[in-house]
N, C-alpha and C positions, 0 to 999 in steps of 0.2 A: 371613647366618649359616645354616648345613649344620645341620637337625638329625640328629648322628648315630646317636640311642639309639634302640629301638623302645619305639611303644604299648603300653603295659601296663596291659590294662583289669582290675581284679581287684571279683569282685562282691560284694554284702552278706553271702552266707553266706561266702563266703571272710575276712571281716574276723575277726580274731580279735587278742586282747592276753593277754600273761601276767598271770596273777592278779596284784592289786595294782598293776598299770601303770597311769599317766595319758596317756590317749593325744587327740592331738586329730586329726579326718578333716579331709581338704582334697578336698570333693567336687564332683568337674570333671563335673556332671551338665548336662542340659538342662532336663526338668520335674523342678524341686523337688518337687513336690508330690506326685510318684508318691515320692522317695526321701526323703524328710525326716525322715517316720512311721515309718519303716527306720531311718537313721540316729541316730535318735532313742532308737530301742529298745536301742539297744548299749550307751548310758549312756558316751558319751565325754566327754572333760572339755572339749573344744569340737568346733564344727561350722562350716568356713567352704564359703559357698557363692559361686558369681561371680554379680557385679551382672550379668552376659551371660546366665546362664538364662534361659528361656523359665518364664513362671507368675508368681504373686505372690511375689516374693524376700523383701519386707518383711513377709507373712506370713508367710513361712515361718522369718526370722529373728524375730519374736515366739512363734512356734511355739516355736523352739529354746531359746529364754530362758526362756518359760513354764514348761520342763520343766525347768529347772534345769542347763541348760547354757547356757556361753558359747556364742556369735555372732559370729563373723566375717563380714566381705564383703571378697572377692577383686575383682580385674582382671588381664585380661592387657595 
């Protein structure tokens, strides 16, 4: 399979939602731990990260939970 589409990396000040939206992030990062703390702060209504990152994933999905978001874990 051809991937046809291009990379589209869009970064944390770039993330934005309409007031009142429920949005959840699907963040195809490497170190959690640099972006968790970020993702965190946007107050989304989930946060999935891939079991493939580099760092503690299981902390950083206690992290995510702790703060009163759902938790997700991705694979490709």
């Amino acid at each position: 399979m051809v991937n046809l589409l291009p990379t589209l990396t869009v970064g944390i000040p770039e993330l934005w939602a309409p007031e009142g939206w429920m949005i959840d992030i699907h963040a195809m990062v490497n170190d959690v731990a640099e972006y968790v703390p970020k993702l965190i702060a946007l107050r989304p209504h989930m946060i999935i990260v891939h079991a493939e990152a580099t760092g503690d994933v299981k902390t950083a999905l206690m992290q995510i939970r702790q703060a009163g978001i759902m938790a997700g874990l991705g694979a490709i």
